[in-house]
Structures are given as structure tokens and as C-alpha cells.
C-alpha positions in Angstrom: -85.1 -11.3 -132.1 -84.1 -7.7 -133.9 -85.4 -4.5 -131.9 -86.7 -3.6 -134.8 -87.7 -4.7 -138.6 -86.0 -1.1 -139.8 -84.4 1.4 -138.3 -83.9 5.0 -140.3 -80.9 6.9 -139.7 -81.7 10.4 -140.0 -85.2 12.1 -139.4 -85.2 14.7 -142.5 -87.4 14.4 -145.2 -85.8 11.2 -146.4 -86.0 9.0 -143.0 -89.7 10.5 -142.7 -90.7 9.1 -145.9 -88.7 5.7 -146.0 -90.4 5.1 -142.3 -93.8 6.0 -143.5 -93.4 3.8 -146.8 -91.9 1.0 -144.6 -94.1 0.8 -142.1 -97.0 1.1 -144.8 -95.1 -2.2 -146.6 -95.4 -5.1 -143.9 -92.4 -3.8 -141.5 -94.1 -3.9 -138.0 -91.6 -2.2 -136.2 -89.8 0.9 -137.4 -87.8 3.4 -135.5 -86.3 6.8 -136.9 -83.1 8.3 -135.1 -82.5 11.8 -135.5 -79.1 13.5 -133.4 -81.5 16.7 -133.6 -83.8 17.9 -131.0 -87.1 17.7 -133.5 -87.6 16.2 -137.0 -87.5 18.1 -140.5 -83.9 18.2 -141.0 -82.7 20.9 -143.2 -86.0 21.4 -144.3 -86.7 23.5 -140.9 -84.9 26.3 -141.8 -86.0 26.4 -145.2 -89.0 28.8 -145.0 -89.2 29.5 -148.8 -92.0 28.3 -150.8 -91.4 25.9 -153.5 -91.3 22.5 -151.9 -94.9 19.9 -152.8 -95.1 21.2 -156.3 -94.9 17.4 -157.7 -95.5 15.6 -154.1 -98.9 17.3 -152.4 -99.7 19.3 -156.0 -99.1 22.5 -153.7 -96.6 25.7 -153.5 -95.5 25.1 -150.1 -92.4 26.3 -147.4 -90.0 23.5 -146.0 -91.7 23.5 -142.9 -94.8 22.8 -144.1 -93.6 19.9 -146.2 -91.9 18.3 -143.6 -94.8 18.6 -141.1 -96.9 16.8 -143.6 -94.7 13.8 -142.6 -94.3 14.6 -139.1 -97.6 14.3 -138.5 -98.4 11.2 -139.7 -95.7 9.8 -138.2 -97.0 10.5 -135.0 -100.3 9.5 -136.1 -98.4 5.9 -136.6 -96.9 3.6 -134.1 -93.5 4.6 -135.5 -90.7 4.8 -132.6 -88.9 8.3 -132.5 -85.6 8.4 -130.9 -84.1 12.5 -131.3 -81.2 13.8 -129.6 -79.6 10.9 -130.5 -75.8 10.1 -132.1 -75.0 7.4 -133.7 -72.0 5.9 -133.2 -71.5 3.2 -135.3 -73.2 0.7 -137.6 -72.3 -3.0 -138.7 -72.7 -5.0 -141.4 -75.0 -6.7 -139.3 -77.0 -4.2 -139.1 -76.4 -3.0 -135.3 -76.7 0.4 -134.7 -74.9 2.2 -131.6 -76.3 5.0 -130.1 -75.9 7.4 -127.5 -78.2 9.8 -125.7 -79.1 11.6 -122.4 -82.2 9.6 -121.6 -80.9 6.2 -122.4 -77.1 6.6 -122.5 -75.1 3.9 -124.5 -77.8 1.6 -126.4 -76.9 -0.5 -129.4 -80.0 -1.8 -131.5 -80.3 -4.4 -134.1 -82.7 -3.9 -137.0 -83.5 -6.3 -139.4 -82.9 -3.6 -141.9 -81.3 -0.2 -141.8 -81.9 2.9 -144.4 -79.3 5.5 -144.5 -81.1 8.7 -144.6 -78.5 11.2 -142.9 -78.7 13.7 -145.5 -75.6 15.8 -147.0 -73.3 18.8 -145.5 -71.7 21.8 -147.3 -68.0 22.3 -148.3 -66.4 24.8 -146.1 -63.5 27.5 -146.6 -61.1 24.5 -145.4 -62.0 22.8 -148.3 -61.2 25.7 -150.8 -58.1 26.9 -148.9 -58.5 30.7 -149.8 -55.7 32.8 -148.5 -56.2 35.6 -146.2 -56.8 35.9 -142.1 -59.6 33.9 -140.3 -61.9 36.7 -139.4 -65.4 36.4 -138.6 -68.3 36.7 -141.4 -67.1 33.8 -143.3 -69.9 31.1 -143.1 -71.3 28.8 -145.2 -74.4 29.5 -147.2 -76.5 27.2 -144.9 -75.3 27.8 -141.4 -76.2 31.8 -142.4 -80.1 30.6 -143.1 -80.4 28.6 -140.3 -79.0 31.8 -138.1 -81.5 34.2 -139.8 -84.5 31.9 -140.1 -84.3 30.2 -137.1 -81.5 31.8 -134.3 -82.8 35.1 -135.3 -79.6 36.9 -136.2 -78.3 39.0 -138.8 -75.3 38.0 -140.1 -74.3 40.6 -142.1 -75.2 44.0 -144.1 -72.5 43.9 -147.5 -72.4 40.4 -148.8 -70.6 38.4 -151.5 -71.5 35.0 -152.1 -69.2 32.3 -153.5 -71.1 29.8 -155.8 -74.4 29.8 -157.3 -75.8 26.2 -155.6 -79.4 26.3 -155.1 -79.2 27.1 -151.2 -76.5 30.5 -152.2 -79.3 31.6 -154.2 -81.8 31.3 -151.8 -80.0 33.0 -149.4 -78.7 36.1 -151.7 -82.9 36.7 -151.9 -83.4 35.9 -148.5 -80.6 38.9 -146.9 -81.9 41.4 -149.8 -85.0 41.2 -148.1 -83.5 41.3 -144.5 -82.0 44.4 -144.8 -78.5 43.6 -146.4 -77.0 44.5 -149.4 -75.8 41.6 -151.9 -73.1 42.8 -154.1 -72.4 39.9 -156.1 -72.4 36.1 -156.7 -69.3 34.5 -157.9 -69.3 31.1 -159.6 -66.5 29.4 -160.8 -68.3 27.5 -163.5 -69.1 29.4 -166.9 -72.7 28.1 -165.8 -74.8 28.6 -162.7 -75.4 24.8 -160.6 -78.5 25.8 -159.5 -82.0 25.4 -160.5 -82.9 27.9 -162.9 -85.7 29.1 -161.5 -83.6 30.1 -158.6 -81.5 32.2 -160.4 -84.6 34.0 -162.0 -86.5 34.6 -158.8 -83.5 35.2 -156.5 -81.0 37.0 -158.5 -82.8 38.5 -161.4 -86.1 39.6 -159.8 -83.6 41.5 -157.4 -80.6 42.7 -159.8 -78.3 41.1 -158.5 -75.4 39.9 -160.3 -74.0 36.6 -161.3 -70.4 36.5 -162.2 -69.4 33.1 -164.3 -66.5 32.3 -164.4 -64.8 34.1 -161.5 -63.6 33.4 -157.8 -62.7 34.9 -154.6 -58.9 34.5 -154.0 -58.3 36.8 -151.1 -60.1 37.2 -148.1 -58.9 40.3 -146.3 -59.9 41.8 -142.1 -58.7 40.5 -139.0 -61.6 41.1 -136.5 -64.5 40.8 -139.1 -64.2 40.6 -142.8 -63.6 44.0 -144.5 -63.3 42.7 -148.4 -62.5 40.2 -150.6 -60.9 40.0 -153.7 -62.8 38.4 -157.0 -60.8 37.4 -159.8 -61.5 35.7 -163.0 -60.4 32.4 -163.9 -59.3 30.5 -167.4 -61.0 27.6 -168.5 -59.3 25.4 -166.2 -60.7 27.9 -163.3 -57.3 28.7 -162.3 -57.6 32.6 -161.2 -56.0 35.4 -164.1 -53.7 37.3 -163.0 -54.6 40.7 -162.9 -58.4 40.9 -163.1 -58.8 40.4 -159.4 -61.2 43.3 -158.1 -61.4 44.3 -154.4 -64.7 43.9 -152.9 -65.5 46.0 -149.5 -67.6 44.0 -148.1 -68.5 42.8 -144.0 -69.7 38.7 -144.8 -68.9 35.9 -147.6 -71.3 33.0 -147.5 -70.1 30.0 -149.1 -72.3 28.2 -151.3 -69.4 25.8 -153.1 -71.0 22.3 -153.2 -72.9 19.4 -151.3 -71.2 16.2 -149.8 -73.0 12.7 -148.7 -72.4 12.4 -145.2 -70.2 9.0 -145.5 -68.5 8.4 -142.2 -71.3 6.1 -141.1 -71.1 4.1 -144.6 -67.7 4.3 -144.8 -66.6 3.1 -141.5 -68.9 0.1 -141.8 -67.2 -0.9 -145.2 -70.0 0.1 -147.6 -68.6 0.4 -151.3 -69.0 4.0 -152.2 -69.3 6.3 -155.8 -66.6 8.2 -156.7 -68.8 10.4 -159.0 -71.8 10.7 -156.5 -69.5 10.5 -153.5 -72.1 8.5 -151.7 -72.8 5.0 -151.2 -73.2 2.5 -154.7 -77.0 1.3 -154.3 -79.2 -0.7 -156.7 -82.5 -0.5 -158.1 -84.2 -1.4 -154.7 -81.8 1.4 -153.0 -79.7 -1.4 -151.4 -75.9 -0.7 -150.9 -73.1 -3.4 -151.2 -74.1 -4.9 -147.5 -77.3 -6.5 -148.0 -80.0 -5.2 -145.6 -78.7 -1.7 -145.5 -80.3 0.8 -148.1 -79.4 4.3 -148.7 -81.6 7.2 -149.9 -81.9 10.7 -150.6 -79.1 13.3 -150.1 -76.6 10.3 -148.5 -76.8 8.6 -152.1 -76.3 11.7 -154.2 -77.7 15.0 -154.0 -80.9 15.8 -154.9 -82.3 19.5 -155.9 -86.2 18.6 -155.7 -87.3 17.4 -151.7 -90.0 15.9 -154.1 -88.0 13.4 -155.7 -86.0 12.3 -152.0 -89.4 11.7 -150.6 -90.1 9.5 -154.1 -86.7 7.8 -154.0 -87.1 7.5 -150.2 -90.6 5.5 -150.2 -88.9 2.9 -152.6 -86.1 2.2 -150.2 -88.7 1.7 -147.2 -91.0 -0.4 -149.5 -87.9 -2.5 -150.4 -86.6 -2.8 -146.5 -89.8 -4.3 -145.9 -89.4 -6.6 -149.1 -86.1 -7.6 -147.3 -86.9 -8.1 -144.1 -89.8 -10.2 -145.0 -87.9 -11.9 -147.6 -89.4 -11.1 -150.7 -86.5 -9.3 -152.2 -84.7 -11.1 -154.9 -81.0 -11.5 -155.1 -78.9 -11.9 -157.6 -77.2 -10.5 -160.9 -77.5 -7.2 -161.6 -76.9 -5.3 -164.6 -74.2 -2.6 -164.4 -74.7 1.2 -165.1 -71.8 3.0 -166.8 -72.1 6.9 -167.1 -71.1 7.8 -170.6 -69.9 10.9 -172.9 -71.5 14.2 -171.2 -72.9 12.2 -168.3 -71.6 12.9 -164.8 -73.3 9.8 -162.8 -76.1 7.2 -162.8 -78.1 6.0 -160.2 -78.7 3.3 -159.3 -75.0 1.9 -160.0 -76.5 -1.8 -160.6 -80.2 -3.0 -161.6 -82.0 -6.5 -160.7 -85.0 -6.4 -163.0 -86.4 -9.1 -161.1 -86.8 -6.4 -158.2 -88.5 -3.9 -160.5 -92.3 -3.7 -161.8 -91.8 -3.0 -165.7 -89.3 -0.5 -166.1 -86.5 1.2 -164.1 -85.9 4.9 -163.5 -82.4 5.8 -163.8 -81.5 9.3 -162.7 -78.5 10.8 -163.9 -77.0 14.7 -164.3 -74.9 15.8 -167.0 -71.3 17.7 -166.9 -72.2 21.0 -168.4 -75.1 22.4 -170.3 -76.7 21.1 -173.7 -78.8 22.2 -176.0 -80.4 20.2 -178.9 -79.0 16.8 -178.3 -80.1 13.1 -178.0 -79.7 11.2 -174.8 -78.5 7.5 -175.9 -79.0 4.0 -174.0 -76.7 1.5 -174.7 -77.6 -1.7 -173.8 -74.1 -3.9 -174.2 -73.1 -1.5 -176.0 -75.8 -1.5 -178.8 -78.1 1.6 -179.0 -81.5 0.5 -177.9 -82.9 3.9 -177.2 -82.7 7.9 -178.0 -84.6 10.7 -176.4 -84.2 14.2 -178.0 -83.3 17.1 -175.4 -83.8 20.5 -175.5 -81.7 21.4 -172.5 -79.8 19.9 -169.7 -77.8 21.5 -167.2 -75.7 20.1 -164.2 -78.2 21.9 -161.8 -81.1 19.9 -162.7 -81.0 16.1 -162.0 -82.8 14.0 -164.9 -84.3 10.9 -165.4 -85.1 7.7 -167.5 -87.2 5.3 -167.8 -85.8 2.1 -169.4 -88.7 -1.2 -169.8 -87.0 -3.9 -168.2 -88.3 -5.5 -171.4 -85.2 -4.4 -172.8 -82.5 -5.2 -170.9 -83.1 -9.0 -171.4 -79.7 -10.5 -170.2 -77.9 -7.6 -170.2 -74.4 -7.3 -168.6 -74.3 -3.0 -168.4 -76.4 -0.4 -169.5 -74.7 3.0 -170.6 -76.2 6.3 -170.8 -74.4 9.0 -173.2 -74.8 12.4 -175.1 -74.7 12.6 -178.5 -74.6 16.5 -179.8 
């Protein structure tokens, strides 16, 4: 006997919704694990509107989208474990956990959905010379200290990198109090959505510098500037353009990683390109039984389309466990010219009802160009695109009508 049909591991908006769908799908009994102290995930400290626009139909904040879930999960008979580590999972699919009320407890699921979400890159990462003074945070640890702690982190602020949650937060400490003086992005494009650079930046003048970088970091107590330099097309900095930048706080907004050590330890093949676990079209990773979703499969910018991609992997852990998912050959997905990843990384068209959605960014921005499926290499299908940017994750449809017995299906740009 399991201790339970599926167990979710991670209680943010992906673990919510792959529990609900789940349970909702013939799994009798589910459990979500969550190391915080409540549920929500990083959707707790995100009180800006935007989130439920395609979900609920409605402009709402991050709390208010994730209470949605939270309350019908306690409305269900849904097991919540919180302040709660987990150790270790198996290929069996036994997860190890540890936490004050019940100490060491290792569980076996009949099924177990990845759902731990992503974490940001951190000055380590980008090795920028200079002192270690304070003031230097990531873009998200400095919203979760102002929305949620209560603290002001700073008054003169640069930010480094135009992702989607540096945006955010060069709106949100204009309208603390503080004083952004510029965004830098390495890219000669921004990688966020662009209707966070229009509402966060524009609306407030702030400005967005392509194509440059910090390279100094300069203070010993607390940061006292920075310098910001331009960079060739191979972002290396130019020598000579760097401009110092007085200035008390740097946030760092320089990318999102899959949290992988989980995955990795157990031996789960993982994505170069996505840097997450390889799933298929029912979400399934290389160990059958455990399914990945969400930001721990590649990172989304929409909560709307994790809580989509997240119902599908509960509805197909219940498939497993009650043994109505096919195995199987699956065709392979190959990202082509202009396309940066695909997922899923195999389809089973026996698992999918009429078509399958493949989602997909690109490596910079187009305009006026055709999206190509290959299907073994022949041409079975062309969309015409206006625009595409690396920001903005896309999506197609293909009929499972047309992969007949295909061996890989490609997608590419033709411009």
C-alpha cells in the first residue's frame, strides 16, 4: 500500500493546481508538501495585479490568485504537509521528508509531480568585481522584503536586467519612495513581457539601457555606485563607455533557474535548453510515475498558463496511477532555426485528445515571419507571425492527425 496516490512537491500555484486537477481525476489520496510556513509560493509576495486575466477572466494580485486555490484545497480532503523539506526522492517514488511535528518521515506515492518552482541567479553567478557590501540583492528577495517584511531596501537604485520580476520591482520602489536611475540589460532587447516594460518603466520614465552592464560594484559598508558600461555584440563590456553610477542598492534581475537538485539527484534526464527536467506530452519525466510542471520544467511568464500546464500533469498522475496512461513511442521534438526550446521534449499521441500543444520561445525578436512544423523533416505546417520575442512564451497546436508515424517533429523560423 502507497501513503498516497500523488504527492505534490511544492505548494505554489503549480502544486495547488496539479492537486486540485488530480484529486478531481480519480486520485483518492493526494498530499502537497510545501518547506514554507503557508501556501502561495512566490505568488505571496506578488501584490501586483495582473494575474487571472486568462484563468478566472479577472485583473487580479498574486494573492488573490493563489487564495482562489487555497481555498478549495481546504474545501477538499487534500492532505497539507508545510514546514516541510524534502530530502530526497527515488525513482520509486519515495519521498523523504523532515519537519518539526513529525521529524524524519519518508512517504511513498504512487505518483509524484514536481512542482518546486524556480530561483533567481545571484551576483555569484555573474561574478562582478568589486567589495561585497550590503544593497546587493536579487530582484526578488527585495519584493518579498518590501511587500511582505516591511522594509525599505533602498532610496537610489540601479537594476541589472529587464526580467519580468526587475520590472516589477523598478515600479514597485518608484512608488515606495525611491529613486530608480536606470535598468541595464545586456541583451539589445528587453526579456520581459512587454507590457511590463510599458506600465513599469515607461509610465514612470524610467530608463532602459540595451545593451549595457554593470562591471564594477564599488562601497565597503553599503553600496555607494556602480559602474555601467556598454557591451559589443557578444556582450563583452567596451572599454571606455563605462559610466559611474552613485547609487545606495543594485537588484539583480539576471534570469530564472528550475530548481533541479531534487530531479537531479534522483537521476531524472534533464534539458539543456530549459534547464529543467525532459517531460512528455502528459508532463511525465524520464522515470515513469514522476511528472514535472510549471516553473521546475521551464519558466513560465503567465501564472495562467502554470495553472493550465499544471492541471494536465495531475489529470495525467491520476491516469497513471490508475493505469490508464499509455506507454510507449513517442515522437521526438527538435527546436529548430530561431527557436530556443520545445516543450514537451517527446509526444505519445496515444496520450493526447486530438491535437498537442507545444510551447516554445524564440532566441531574439521577429517580426513578419512564418513559424514552420516539420514533421520528419517535411513541412506540414506554417503560421505567419507578426512578432515574437524571448519574453513571451508561445504556443502550437499540432492535430495529432498529422503526425501519423512520425519519428520527430521540428519547429523553425523562416524570415
Amino acid at each position: 500500500m502507497k501513503d498516497y496516490d500523488v504527492i505534490c512537491i511544492g505548494g505554489g500555484p503549480a502544486g495547488l493546481a496539479a492537486a486540485l486537477s488530480a484529486r478531481e481525476h480519480g486520485a483518492k489520496r493526494v498530499c502537497i508538501i510545501e518547506r514554507d510556513l503557508e501556501l502561495g509560493g512566490i505568488l505571496q509576495q506578488c501584490i501586483h495585479n495582473g494575474f487571472g486575466l486568462h484563468t478566472f477572466k479577472e485583473d487580479l494580485t498574486g494573492p488573490e490568485y493563489a487564495q482562489r486555490f487555497i481555498d478549495r484545497v481546504k474545501d477538499s480532503d487534500i492532505e497539507v504537509r508545510t514546514d516541510t523539506m524534502v530530502l530526497e526522492i527515488t525513482q520509486g517514488r519515495t519521498v523523504h521528508t523532515l519537519n518539526q511535528k513529525n521529524g524524519y518521515a519518508p512517504l511513498n506515492a504512487g505518483a509524484l509531480i514536481l512542482t518546486m518552482g524556480c530561483r533567481e541567479r545571484t551576483r555569484g553567478a555573474l561574478a562582478i568585481p568589486g567589495t561585497r557590501p550590503a544593497g546587493v540583492l536579487t530582484a526578488g528577495a527585495a519584493q518579498r522584503l518590501v511587500n511582505i517584511e516591511g522594509f525599505m531596501v533602498g532610496k537610489r537604485v540601479v537594476i541589472l536586467g529587464s526580467g519580468d520580476i526587475g520590472l516589477i520591482m523598478a515600479r514597485r520602489m518608484t512608488l515606495e519612495g525611491a529613486e530608480v536611475l536606470a535598468v541595464a540589460e545586456l541583451l539589445p532587447y528587453s526579456s520581459g513581457l512587454t507590457r511590463n516594460i510599458v506600465q513599469c518603466l515607461d509610465d514612470f520614465n524610467i530608463p532602459l539601457l540595451l545593451q549595457h552592464t554593470v562591471t564594477r560594484i564599488y562601497g565597503r559598508e553599503r553600496v555607494e555606485s556602480v559602474d555601467i558600461s556598454e557591451v559589443d555584440g557578444q556582450g563583452r563590456p567596451v572599454p571606455g563607455t563605462e559610466k559611474n553610477v552613485p547609487c545606495d542598492t543594485l537588484l539583480l534581475s539576471v534570469g530564472l533557474l528550475p530548481e533541479i537538485e531534487l530531479p537531479f539527484a534522483a537521476g531524472i534526464v534533464l534539458d539543456k535548453r530549459t534547464r529543467g527536467p525532459k517531460v512528455n506530452e502528459s508532463m511525465e519525466t524520464s522515470v515513469p510515475g514522476i511528472f514535472a510542471c510549471g516553473n521546475v520544467a521551464h519558466v513560465h511568464d503567465l501564472v495562467d498558463n502554470v495553472t493550465t500546464e499544471s492541471e494536465k500533469a495531475g489529470r495525467c498522475a491520476a491516469a497513471f496511477v490508475n493505469g490508464r496512461l499509455h506507454r510507449g513511442r513517442g515522437i521526438c521534438t527538435l527546436a529548430g532555426d530561431g527557436i530556443a526550446y520545445i516543450v514537451p521534449q517527446e509526444v505519445r499521441t496515444a496520450n493526447c485528445s486530438g491535437s498537442v500543444e507545444l510551447y516554445f520561445r524564440v532566441t531574439r525578436i521577429f517580426d513578419q515571419v512564418k513559424l514552420n512544423l516539420r514533421i520528419d523533416g517535411q513541412i506540414v505546417k506554417s503560421v505567419k507571425k507578426r512578432h515574437m520575442a524571448p519574453g513571451e512564451m508561445e504556443s502550437l497546436s499540432v492535430p495529432c492527425a498529422l503526425t501519423g508515424n512520425a519519428e520527430q517533429l521540428q519547429l523553425e523560423i523562416e524570415t
